[in-house]
C-alpha positions as CSV (number, residue, x, y, z in Angstrom):
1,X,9.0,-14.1,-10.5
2,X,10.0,-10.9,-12.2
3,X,8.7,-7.5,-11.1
4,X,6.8,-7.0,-14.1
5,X,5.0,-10.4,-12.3
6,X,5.0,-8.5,-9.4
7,X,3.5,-5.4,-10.4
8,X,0.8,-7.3,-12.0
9,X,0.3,-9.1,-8.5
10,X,0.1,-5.3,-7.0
11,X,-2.6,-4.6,-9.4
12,X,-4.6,-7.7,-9.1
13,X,-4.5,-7.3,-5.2
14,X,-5.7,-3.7,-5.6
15,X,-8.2,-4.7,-8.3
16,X,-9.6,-7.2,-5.5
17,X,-9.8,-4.3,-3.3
18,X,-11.7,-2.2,-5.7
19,X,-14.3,-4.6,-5.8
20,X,-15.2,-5.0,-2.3
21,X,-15.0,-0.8,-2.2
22,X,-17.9,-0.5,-5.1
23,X,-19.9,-3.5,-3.9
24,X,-19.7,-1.9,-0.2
25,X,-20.5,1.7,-1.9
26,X,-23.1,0.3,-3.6
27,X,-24.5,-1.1,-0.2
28,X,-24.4,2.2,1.4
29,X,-26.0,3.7,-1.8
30,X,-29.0,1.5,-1.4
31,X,-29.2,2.3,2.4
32,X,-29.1,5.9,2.2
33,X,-31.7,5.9,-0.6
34,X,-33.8,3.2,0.8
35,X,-37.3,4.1,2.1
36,X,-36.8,2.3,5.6
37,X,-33.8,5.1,5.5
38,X,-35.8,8.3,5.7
39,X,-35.7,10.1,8.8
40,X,-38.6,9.9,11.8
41,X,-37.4,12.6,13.3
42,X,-34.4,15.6,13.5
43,X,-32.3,13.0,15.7
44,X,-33.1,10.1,13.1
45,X,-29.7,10.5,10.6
46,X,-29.4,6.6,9.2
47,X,-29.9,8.0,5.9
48,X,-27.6,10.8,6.2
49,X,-24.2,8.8,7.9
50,X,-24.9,5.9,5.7
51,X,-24.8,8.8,2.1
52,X,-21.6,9.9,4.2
53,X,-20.6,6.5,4.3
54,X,-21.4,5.7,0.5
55,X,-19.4,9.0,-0.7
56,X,-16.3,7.9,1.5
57,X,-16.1,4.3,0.1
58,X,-16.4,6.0,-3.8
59,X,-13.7,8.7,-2.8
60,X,-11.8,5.5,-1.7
61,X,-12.4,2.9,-5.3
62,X,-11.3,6.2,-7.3
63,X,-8.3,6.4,-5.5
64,X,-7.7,2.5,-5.7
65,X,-8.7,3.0,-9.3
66,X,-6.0,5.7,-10.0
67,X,-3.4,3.2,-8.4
68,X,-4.0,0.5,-10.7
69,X,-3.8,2.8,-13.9
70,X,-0.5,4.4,-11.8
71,X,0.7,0.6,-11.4
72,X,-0.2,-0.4,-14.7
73,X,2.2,1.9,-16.4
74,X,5.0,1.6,-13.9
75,X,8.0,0.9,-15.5
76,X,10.3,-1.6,-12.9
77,X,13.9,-1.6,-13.1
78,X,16.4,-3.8,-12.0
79,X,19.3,-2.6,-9.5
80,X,22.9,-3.4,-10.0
81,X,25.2,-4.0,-7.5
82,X,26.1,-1.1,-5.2
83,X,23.7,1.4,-6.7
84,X,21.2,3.4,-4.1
85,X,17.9,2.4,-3.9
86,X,14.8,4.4,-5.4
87,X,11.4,3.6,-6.6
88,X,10.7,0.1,-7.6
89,X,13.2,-1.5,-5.5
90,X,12.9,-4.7,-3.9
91,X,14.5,-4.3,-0.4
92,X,16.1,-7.4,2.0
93,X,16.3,-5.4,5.1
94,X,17.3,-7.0,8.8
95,X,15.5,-5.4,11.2
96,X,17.2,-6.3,14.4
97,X,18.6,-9.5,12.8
98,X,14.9,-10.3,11.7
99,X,14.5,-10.6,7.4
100,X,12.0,-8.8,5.8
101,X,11.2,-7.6,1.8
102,X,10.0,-4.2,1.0
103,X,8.9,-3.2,-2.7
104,X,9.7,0.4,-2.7
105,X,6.5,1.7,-4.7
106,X,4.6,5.5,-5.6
107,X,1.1,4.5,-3.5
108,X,-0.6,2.1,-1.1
109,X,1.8,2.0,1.0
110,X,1.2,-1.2,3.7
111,X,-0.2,-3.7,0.8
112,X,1.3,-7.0,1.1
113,X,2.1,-9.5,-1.9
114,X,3.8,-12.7,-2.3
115,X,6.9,-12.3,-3.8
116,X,9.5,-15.0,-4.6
117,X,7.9,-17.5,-2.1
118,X,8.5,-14.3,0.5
119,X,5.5,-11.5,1.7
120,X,6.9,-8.3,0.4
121,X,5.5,-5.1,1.7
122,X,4.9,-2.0,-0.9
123,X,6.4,1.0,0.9
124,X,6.0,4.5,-0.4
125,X,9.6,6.8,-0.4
126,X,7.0,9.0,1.7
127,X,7.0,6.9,4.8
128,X,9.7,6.7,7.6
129,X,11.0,3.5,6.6
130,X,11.0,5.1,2.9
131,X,12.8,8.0,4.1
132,X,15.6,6.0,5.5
133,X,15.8,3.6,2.8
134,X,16.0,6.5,0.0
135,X,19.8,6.5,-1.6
136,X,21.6,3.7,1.0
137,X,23.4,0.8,-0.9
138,X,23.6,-3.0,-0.2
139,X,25.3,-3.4,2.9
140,X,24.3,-0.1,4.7
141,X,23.4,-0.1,8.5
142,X,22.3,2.3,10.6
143,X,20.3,2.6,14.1
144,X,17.3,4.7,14.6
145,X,14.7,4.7,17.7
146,X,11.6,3.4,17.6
147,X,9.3,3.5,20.1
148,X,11.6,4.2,23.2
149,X,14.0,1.4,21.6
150,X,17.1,1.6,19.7
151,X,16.7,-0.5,16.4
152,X,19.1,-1.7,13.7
153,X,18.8,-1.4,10.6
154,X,20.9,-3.7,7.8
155,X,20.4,-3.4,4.5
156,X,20.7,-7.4,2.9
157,X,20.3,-7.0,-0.9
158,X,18.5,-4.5,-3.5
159,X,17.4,-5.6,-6.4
């Protein structure tokens, strides 16, 4: 799989997401306008939290929307050997001798794809992992703490 392939696996996971967001908008839409919604009394607010609820999940597809069209025009590039990592990475990090794949991408941090018979997770340079991942090489280790615990950090491969 290239990352064009995977970039277009980003977009079709957050096109999947958009679609539960407008049918669940929708939903609360159709509650806060419904009849059965309108309030008994000045303690009844079903209508009200349920509009609050409906203008959260649009706020929520618009942002999912303007990730695909950010995704969409990504341009992925491929990393040679020894050069620092940036945005649109792939990362092979060993986290305390454990292997795991990081996508380093501009939003939605946390989404996971399959990648290369592997789950890759898209990090933003934004996060703390980001952060520390920004401009290493191939090969880089370093320790941090986490949680009261000393962790390390080996960078595997970048591509």
């Amino acid at each position: 799989m290239t990352k064009r392939q995977l970039l277009k696996e980003i977009v079709a996971s957050l096109n999947e997401s958009l679609r539960v967001l407008e049918r669940a908008a929708r939903a609360s839409h159709a509650e806060a306008t419904h009849e059965s919604s309108k309030a008994e009394s000045k303690y009844d607010t079903r209508g009200l939290e349920a509009a609050y609820l409906a203008g959260g999940q649009a706020r929520q597809a618009k942002e999912t929307l303007d990730s695909i069209k950010l995704y969409e025009t990504l341009t992925a590039r491929d990393f040679k050997p020894g050069e620092p990592i940036d945005l649109t990475a792939v990362v092979e990090l060993a986290v305390d001798r454990t292997p795991s794949v990081y996508f380093i991408g501009p939003r939605n941090g946390g989404l996971e794809i399959e990648y290369r018979g592997k789950e890759i997770t898209v990090i933003t340079p934004q996060s703390p992992l980001g952060q520390n991942l920004m401009g290493k090489k191939p090969g880089q280790r370093w320790t941090s703490r986490l949680g009261g615990s000393l962790v390390k950090y080996h960078i595997v491969s970048v591509s």
